[in-house]
N, CA, C and O atoms as a MOPAC input file, in Angstrom:
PM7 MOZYME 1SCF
protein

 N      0.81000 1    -1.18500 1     0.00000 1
 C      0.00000 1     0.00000 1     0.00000 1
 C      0.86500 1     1.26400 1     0.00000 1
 O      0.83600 1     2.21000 1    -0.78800 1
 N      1.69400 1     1.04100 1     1.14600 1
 C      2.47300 1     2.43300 1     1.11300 1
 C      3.75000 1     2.41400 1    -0.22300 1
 O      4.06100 1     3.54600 1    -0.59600 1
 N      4.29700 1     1.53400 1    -0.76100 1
 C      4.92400 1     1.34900 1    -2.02700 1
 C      3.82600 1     1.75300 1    -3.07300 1
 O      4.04100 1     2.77100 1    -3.73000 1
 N      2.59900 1     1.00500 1    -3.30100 1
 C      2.12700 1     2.34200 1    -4.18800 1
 C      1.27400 1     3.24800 1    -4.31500 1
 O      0.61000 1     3.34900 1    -5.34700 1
 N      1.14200 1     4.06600 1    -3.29300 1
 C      0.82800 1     5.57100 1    -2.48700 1
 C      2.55300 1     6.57600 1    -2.88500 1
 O      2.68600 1     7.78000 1    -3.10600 1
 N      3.62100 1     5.46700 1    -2.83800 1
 C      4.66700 1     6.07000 1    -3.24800 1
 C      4.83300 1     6.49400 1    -4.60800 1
 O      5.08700 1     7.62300 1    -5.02700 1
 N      4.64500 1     5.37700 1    -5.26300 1
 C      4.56300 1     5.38500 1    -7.22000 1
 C      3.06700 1     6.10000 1    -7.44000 1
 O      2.64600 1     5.90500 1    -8.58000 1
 N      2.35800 1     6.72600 1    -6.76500 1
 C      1.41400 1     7.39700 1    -7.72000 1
 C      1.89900 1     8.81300 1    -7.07200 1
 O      1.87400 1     9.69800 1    -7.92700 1
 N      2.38000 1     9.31700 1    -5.65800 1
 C      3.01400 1    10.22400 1    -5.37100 1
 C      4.44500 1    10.38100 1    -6.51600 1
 O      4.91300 1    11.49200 1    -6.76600 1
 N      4.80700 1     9.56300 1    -6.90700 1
 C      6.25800 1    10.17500 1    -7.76700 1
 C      5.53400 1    10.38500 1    -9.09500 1
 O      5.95700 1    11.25200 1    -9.86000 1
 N      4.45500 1     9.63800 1    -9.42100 1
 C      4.28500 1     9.49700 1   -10.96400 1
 C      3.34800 1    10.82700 1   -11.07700 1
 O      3.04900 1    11.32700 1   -12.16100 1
 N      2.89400 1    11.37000 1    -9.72100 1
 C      2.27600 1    12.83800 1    -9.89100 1
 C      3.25300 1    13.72300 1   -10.08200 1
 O      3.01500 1    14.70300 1   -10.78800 1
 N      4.52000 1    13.55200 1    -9.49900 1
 C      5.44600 1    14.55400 1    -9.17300 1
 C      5.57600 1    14.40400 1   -10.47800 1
 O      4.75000 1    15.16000 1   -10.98800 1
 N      6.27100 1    13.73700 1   -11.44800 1
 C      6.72700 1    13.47100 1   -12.32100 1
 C      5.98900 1    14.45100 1   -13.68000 1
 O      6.51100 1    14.85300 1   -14.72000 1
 N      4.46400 1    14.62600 1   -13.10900 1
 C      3.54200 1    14.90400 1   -14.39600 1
 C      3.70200 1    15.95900 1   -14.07500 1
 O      4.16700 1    16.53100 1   -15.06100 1
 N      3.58400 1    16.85500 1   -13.02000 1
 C      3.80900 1    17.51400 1   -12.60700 1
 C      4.84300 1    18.00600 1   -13.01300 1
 O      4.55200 1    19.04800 1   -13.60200 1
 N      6.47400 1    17.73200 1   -13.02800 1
 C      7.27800 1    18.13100 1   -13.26900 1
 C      7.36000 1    18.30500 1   -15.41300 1
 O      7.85200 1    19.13700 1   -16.17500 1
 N      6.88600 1    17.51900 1   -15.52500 1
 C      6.47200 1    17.28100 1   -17.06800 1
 C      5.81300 1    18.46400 1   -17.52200 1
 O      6.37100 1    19.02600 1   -18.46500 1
 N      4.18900 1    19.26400 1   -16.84400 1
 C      3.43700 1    20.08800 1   -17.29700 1
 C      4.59400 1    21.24000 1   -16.71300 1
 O      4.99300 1    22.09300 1   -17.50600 1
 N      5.13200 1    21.22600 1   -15.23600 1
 C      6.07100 1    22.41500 1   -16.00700 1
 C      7.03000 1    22.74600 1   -16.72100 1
 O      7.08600 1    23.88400 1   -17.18600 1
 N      7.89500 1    21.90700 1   -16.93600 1
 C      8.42300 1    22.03300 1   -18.23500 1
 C      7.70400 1    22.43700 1   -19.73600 1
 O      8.35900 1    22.81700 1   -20.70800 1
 N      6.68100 1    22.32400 1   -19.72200 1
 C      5.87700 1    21.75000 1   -21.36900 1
 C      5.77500 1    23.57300 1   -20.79800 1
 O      6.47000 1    24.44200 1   -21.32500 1
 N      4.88100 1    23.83500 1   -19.77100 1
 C      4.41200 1    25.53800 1   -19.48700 1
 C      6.10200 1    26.39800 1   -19.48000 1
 O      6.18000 1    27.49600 1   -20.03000 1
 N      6.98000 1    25.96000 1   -19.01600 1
 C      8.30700 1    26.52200 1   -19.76400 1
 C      8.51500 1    26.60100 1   -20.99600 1
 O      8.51200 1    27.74200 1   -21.46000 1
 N      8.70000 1    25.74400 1   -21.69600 1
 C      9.27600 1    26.05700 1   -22.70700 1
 C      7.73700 1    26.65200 1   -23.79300 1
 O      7.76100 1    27.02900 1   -24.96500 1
 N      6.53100 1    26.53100 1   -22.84100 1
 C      5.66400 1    27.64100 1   -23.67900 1
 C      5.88800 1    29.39400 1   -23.19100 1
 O      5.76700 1    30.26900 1   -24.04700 1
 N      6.05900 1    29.57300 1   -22.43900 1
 C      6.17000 1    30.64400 1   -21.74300 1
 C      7.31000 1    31.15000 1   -22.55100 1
 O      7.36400 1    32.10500 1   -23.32500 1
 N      8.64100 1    29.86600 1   -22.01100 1
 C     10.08100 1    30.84100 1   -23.53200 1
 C      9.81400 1    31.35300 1   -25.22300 1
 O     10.04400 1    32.35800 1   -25.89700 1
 N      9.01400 1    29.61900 1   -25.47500 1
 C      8.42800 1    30.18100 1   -26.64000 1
 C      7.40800 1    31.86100 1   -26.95800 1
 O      7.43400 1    32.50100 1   -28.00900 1
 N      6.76900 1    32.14000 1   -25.95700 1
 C      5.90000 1    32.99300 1   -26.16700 1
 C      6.97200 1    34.41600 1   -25.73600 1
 O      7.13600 1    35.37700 1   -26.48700 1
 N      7.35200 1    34.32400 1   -24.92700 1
 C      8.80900 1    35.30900 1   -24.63200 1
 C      9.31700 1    35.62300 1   -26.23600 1
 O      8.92900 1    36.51700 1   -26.98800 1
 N     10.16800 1    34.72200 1   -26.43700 1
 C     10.90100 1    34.76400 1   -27.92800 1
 C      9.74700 1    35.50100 1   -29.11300 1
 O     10.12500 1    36.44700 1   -29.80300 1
 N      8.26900 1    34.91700 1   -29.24200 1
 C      7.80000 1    35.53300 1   -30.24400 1
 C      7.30300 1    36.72100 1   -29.89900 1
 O      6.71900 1    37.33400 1   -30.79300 1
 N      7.40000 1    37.38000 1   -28.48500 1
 C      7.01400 1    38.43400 1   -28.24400 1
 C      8.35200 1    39.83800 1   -28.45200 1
 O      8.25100 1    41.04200 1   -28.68700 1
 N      9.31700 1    39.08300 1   -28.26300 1
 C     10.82000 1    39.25400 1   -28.23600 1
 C     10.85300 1    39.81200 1   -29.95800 1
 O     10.84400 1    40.92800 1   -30.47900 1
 N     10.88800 1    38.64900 1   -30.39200 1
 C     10.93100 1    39.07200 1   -31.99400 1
 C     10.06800 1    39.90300 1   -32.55200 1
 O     10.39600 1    40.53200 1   -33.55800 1
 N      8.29700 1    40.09300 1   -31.74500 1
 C      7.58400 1    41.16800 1   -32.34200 1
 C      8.03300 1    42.04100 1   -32.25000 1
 O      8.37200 1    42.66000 1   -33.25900 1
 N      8.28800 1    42.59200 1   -30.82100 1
 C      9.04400 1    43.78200 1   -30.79400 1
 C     10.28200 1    44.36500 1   -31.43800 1
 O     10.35300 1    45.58000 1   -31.62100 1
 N     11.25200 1    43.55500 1   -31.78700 1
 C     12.26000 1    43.67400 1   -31.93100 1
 C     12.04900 1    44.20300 1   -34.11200 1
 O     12.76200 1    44.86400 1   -34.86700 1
 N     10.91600 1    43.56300 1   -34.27600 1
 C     10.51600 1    43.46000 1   -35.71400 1
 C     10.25300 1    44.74100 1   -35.72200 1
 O     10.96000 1    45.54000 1   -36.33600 1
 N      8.84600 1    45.19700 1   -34.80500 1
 C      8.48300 1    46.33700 1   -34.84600 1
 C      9.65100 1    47.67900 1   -34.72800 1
 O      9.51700 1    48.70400 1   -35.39600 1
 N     10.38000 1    47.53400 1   -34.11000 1
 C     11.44900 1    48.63600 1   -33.41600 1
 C     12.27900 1    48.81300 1   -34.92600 1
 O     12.63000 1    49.90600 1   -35.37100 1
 N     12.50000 1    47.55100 1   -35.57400 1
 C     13.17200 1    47.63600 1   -36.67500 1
 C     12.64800 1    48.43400 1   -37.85600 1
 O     13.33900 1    49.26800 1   -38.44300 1
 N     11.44800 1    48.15200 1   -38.16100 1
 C     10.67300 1    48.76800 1   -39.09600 1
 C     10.66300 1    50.29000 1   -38.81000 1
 O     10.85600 1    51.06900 1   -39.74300 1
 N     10.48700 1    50.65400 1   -37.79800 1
 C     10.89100 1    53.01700 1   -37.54000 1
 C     12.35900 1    52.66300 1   -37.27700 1
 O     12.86600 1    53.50400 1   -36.53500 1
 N     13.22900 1    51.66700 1   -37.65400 1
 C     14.49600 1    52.24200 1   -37.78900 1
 C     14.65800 1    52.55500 1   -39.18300 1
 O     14.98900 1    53.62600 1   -39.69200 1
 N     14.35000 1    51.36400 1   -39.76700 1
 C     14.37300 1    51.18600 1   -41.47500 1
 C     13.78500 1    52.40800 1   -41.94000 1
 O     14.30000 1    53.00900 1   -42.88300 1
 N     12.68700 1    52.85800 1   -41.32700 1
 C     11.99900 1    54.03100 1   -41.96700 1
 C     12.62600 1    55.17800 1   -41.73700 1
 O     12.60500 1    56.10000 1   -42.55300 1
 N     13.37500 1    55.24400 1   -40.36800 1
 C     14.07300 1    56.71600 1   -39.91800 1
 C     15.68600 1    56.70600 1   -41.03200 1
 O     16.38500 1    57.64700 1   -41.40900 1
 N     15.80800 1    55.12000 1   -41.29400 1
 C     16.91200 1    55.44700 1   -42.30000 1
 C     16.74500 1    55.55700 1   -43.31300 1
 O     17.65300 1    56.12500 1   -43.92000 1
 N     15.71300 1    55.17500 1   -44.00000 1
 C     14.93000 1    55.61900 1   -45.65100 1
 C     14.52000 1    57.02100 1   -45.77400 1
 O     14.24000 1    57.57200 1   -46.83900 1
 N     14.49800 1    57.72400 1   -44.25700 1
 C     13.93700 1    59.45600 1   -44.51400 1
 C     15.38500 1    60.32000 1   -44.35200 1
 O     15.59000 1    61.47500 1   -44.72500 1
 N     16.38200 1    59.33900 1   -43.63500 1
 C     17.46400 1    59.92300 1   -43.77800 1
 C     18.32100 1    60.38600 1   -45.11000 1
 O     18.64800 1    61.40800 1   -45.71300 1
 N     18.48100 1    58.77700 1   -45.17200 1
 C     18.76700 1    59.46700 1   -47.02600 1
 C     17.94000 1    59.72800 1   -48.03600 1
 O     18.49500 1    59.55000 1   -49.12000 1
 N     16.61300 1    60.14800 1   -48.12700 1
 C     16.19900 1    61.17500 1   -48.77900 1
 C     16.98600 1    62.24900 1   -48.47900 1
 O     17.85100 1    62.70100 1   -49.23000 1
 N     16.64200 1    62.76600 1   -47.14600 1
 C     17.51400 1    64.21400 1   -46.60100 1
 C     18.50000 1    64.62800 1   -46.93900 1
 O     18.65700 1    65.79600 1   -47.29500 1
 N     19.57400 1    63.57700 1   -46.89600 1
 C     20.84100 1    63.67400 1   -46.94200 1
 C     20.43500 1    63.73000 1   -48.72500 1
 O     20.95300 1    64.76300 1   -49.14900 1
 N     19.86600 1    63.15400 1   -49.62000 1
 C     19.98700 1    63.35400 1   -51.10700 1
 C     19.26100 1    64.58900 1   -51.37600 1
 O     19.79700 1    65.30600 1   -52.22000 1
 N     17.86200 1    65.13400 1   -50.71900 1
 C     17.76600 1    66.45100 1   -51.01100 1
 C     19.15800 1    67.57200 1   -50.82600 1
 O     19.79600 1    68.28300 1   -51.60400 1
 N     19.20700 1    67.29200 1   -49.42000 1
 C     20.21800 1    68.22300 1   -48.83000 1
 C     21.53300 1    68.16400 1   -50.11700 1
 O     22.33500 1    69.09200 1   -50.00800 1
 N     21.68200 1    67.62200 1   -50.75900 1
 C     22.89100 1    67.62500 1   -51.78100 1
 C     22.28600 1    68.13900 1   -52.81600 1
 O     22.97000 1    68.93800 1   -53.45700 1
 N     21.24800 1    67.94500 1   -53.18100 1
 C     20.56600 1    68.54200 1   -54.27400 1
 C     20.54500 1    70.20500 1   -54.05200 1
 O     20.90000 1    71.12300 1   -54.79100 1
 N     20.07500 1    70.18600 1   -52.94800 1
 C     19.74000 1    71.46400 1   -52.81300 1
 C     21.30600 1    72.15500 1   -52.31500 1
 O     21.39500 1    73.27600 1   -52.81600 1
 N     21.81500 1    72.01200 1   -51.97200 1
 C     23.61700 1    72.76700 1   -52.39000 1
 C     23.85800 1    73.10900 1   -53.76100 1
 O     23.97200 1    74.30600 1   -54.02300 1
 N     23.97900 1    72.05300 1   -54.90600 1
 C     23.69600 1    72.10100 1   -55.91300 1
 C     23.31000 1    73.18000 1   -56.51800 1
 O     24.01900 1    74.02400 1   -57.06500 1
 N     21.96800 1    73.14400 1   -56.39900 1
 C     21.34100 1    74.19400 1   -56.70500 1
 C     21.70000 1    75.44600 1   -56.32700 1
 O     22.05000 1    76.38300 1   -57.04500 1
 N     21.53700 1    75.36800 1   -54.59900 1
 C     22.27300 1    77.23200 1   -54.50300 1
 C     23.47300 1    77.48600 1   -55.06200 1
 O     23.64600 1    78.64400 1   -55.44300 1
 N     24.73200 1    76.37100 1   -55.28100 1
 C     25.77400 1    77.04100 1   -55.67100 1
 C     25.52300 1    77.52900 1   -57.10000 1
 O     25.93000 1    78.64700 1   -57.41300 1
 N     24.80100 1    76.66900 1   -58.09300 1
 C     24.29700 1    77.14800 1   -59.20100 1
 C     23.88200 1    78.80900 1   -59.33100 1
 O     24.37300 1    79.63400 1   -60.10100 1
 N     22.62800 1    79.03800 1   -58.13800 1
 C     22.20500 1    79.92500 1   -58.13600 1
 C     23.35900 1    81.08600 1   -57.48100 1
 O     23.50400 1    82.14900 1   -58.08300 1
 N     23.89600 1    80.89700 1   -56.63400 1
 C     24.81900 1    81.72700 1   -56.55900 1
 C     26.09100 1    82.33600 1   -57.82700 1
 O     26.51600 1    83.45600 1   -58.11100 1
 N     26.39100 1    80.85300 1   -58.37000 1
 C     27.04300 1    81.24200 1   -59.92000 1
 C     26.07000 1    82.40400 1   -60.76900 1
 O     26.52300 1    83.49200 1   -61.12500 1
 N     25.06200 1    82.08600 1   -60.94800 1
 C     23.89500 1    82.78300 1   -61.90300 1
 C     23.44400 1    84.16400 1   -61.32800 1
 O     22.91100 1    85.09700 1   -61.92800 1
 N     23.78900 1    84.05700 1   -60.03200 1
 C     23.53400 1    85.54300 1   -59.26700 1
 C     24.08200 1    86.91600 1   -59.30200 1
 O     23.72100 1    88.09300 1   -59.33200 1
 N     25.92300 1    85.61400 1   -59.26900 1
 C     27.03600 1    86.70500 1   -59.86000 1
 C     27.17000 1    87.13400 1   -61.26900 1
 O     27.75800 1    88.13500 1   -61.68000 1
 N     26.59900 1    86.31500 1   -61.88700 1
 C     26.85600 1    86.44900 1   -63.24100 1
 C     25.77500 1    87.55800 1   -63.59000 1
 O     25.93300 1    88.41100 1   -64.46400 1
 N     24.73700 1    87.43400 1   -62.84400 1
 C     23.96200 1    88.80700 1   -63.43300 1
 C     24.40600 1    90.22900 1   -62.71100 1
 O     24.11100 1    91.31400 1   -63.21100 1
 N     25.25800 1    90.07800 1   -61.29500 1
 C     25.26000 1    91.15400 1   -61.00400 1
 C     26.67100 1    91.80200 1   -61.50500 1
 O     27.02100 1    92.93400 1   -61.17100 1
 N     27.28000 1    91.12200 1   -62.17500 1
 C     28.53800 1    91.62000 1   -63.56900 1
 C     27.99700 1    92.12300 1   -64.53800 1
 O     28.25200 1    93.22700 1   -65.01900 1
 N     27.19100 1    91.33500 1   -64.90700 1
 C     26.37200 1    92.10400 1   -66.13100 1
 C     25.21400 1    93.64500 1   -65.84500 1
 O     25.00000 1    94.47600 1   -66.72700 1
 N     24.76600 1    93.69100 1   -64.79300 1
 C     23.91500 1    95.07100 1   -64.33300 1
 C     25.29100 1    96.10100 1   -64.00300 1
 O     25.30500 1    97.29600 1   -64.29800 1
 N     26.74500 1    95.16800 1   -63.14400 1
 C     27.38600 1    96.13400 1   -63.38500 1
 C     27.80800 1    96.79800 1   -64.41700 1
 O     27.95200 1    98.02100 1   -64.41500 1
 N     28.08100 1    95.92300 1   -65.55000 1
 C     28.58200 1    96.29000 1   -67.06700 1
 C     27.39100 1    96.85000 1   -67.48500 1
 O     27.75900 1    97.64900 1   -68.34600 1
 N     26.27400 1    96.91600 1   -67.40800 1
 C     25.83000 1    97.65200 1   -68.40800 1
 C     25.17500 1    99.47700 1   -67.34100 1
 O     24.65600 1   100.45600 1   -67.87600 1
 N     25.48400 1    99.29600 1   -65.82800 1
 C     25.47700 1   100.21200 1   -65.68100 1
 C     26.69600 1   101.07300 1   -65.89300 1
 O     26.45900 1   102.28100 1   -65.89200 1
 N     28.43100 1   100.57100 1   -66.14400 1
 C     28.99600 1   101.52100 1   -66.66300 1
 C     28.98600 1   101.77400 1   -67.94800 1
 O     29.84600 1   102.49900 1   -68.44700 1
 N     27.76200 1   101.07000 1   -68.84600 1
 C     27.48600 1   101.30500 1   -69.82100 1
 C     27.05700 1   102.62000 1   -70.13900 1
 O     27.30100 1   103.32900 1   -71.11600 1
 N     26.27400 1   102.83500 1   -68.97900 1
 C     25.21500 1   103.94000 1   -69.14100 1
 C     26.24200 1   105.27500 1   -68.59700 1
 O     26.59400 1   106.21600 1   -69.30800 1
 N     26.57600 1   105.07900 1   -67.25200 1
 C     27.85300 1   105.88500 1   -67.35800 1
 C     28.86300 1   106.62200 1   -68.61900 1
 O     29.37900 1   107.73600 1   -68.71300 1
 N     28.85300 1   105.31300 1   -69.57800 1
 C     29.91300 1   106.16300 1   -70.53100 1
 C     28.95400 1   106.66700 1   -71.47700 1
 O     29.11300 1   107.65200 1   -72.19900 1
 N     27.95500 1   105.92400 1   -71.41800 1
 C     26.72600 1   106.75100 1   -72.15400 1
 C     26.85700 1   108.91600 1   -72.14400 1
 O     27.13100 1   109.90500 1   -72.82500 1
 N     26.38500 1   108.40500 1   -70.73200 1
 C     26.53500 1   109.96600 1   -69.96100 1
 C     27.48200 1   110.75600 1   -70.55700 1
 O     27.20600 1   111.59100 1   -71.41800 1
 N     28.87000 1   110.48000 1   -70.03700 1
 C     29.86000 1   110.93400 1   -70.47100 1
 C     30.06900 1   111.06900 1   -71.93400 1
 O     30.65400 1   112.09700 1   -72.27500 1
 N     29.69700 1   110.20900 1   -72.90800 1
 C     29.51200 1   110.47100 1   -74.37500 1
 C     28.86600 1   111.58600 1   -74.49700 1
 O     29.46000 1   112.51900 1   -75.03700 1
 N     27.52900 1   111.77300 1   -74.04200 1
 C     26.55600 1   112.40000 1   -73.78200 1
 C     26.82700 1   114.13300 1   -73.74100 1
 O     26.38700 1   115.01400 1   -74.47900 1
 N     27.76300 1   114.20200 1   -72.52700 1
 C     28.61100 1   115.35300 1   -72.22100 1
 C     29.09700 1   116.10600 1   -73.12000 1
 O     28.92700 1   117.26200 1   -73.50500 1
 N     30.12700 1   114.69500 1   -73.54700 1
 C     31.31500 1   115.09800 1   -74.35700 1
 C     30.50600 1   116.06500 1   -75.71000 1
 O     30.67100 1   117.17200 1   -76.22300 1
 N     29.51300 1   114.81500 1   -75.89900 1
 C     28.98200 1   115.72000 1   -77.91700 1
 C     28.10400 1   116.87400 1   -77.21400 1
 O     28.02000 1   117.78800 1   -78.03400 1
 N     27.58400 1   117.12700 1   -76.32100 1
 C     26.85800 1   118.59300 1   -75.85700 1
 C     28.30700 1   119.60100 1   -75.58700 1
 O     28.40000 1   120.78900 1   -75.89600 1
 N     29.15500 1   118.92600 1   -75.06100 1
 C     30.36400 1   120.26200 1   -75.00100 1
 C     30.88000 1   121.04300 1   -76.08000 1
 O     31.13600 1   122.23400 1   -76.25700 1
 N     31.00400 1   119.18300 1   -77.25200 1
 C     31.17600 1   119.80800 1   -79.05600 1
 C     30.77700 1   120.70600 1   -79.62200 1
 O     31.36100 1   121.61800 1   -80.20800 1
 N     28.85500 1   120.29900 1   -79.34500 1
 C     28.18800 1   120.59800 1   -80.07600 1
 C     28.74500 1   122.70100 1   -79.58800 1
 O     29.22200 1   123.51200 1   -80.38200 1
 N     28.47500 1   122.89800 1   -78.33900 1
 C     28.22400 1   124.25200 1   -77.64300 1
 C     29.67400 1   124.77700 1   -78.41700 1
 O     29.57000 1   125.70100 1   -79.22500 1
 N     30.83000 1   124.25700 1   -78.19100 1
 C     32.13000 1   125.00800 1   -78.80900 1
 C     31.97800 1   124.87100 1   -80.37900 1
 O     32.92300 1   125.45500 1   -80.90900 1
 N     31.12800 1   124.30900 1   -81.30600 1
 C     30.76700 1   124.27500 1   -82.35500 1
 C     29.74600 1   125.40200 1   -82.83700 1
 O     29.82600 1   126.10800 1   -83.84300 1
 N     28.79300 1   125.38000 1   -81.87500 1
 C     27.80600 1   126.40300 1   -81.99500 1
 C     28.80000 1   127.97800 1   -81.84000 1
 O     28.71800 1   128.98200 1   -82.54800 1
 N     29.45700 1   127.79000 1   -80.98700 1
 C     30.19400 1   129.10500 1   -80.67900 1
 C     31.41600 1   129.38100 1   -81.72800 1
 O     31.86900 1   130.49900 1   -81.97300 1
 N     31.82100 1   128.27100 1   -82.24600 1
 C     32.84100 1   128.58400 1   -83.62600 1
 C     32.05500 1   128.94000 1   -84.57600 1
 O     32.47600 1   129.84400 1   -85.29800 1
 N     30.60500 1   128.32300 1   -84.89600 1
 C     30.02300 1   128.60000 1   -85.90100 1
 C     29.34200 1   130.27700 1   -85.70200 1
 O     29.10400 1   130.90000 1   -86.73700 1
 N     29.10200 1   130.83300 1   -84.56100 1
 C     28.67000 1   131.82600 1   -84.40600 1
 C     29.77700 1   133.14100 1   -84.30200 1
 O     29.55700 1   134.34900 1   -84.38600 1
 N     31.00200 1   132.42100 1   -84.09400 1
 C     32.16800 1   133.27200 1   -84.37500 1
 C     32.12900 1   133.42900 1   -85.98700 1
 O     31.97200 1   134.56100 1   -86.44400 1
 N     32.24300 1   132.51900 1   -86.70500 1
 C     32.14100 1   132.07300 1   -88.06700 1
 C     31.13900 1   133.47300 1   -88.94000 1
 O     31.51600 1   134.33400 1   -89.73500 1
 N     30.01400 1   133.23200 1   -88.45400 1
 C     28.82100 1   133.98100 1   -89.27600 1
 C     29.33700 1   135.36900 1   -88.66500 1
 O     28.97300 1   136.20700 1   -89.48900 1
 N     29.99700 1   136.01100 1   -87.63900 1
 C     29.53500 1   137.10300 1   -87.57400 1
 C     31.20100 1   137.55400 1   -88.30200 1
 O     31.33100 1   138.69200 1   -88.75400 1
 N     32.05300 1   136.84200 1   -88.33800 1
 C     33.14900 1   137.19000 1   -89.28800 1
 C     32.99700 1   137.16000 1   -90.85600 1
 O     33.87800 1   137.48600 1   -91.65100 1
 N     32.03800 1   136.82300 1   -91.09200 1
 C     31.23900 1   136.52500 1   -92.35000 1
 C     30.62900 1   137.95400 1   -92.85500 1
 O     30.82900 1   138.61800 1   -93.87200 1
 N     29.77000 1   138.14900 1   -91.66900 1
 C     28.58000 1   139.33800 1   -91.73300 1
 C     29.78300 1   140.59500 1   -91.92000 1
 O     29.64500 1   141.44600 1   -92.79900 1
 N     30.77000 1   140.59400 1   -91.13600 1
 C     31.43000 1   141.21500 1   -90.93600 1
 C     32.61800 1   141.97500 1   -92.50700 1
 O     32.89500 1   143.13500 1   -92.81400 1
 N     32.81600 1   141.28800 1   -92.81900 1
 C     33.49400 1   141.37800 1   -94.01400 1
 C     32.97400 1   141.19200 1   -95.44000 1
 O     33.68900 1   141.01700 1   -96.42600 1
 N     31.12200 1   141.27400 1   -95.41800 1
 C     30.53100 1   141.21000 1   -96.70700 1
 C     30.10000 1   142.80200 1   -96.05000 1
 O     29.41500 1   143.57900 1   -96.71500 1

């Protein structure tokens, strides 16, 4: 009797020891796939924070690009407003010059006629 009161006491222990194991290695299992969800999830806003990175980083080059362009094209027009404002400058000064002609012309020619008038 007491020999097997013993064997159904061990063969409980035993099942016992059996269901926790089986509830271990469900519990690890469920650990691990909870482990890997997360770990999946965390990955995916990395992948994404590094797919928005290099956009950035490829705008951000683009757009250098561009301003240095625009800075080339900036200078280049403000050479040219300079050139054609000393355009206008020598304009002026042309300007001057044939009104000074013209006045010492007018005044030779008016010396002219009255040495004219003068001697008919």
């Amino acid at each position: 009797m007491l020999s097997r009161l013993l064997k159904e006491h061990q063969a409980k222990q035993n099942e016992r020891k059996e269901q926790q194991e089986r509830r271990r290695r469900e519990a690890i299992s469920a650990a691990t796939c909870l482990t890997e969800a997360l770990v999946d999830h965390l990955n995916v806003g990395v992948a994404q924070a590094y797919v928005n990175q290099r956009k950035l980083d490829h705008e951000v080059k683009t757009l250098q690009v561009q301003a240095s362009q625009f800075s080339k094209q900036t200078a280049q027009w403000i050479s040219m407003v300079e050139g054609f404002n000393q355009a206008l400058k020598e304009i002026g000064d042309v300007e001057n010059w044939a009104r000074s002609i013209e006045m010492d012309m007018r005044t030779i020619a008016t010396a002219l006629e009255y040495v004219h008038k003068g001697q008919l």
